[in-house]
C-alpha positions, 0 to 999 in steps of 0.5 A: 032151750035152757039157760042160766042167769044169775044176779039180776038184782032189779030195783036194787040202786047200790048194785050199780054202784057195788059193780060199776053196772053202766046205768044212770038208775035202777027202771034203765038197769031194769029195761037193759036186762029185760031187753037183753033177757028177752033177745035170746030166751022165747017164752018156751025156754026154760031159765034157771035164775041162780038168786038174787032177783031184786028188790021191791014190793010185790007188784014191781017184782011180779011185773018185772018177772013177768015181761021176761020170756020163758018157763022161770025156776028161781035157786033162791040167792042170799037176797031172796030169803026175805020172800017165801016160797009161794009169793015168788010163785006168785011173783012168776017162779014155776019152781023155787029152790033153796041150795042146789039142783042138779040137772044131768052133771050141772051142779046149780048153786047161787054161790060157788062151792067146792064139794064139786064131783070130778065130772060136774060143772058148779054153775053159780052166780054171787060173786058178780065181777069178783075173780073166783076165790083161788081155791075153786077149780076154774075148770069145773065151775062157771060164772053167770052172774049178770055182770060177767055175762053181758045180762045175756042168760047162758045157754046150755049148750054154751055150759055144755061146751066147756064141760066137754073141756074137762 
């Protein structure tokens, strides 16, 4: 199976704030979307994190990245540029991204964008708990920022059935 997440922003305290997350610190953020990570995705899915992983030093990120089930690919978020390509392979990435991955009609961006062909779904995460900017078609573009999907990746089929809507 594949999935999509994105946001998780581990170690970072000010999320918690920024998007009233339900946590008292960052280790019990950490764990909860470890836990609900680890509650659907098996180690031989694949999941697409759409950026902005965390935050911290090598090792904490690569333990972090590590106790997550599953084949990981990282489209690198706007907090993820601080770190080169080959250490977040080395944190547990199998692939790493800059702007977009187009996978059958799923255009994968960290943030929404509008140049959206009229049979693709944009997946993207950025905006959190944000409402979308008015100027994107709510039709063809989905949210999977931790915050918006209970720190549940979404599966494929979940985004396939709303392209069907289309």
């Amino acid at each position: 199976m594949i999935y999509f997440i994105a946001d998780t922003h581990f170690n970072h305290v000010n999320i918690i704030k920024y998007c009233n997350r339900p946590f008292k610190n960052a280790d019990e953020m950490n764990k909860y979307i470890i836990k609900k990570w680890n509650s659907v995705v098996k180690q031989t899915d694949t999941v697409y994190h759409l950026g902005d992983v965390g935050f911290g030093k090598f090792e904490e990120l690569k333990t972090l990245v590590g106790s997550l089930n599953g084949r990981k690919i990282l489209l690198r978020g706007n907090h993820d540029f601080k770190i080169g390509v080959n250490t977040w392979k080395e944190i547990g990435f199998l692939e790493v991204y800059k702007k977009k991955i187009i996978l059958d009609n799923l255009l994968l961006t960290h943030a929404p964008i509008e140049e959206v062909e009229e049979n693709q779904v944009n997946v993207f995460g950025h905006i959190h708990d944000k409402p979308i900017d008015k100027k994107f078609d709510k039709k063809n573009h989905v949210c999977v920022s931790c915050d918006v999907v209970d720190y549940i990746p979404v599966s494929i089929s979940k985004i396939k059935s709303i392209d069907k809507q289309l």
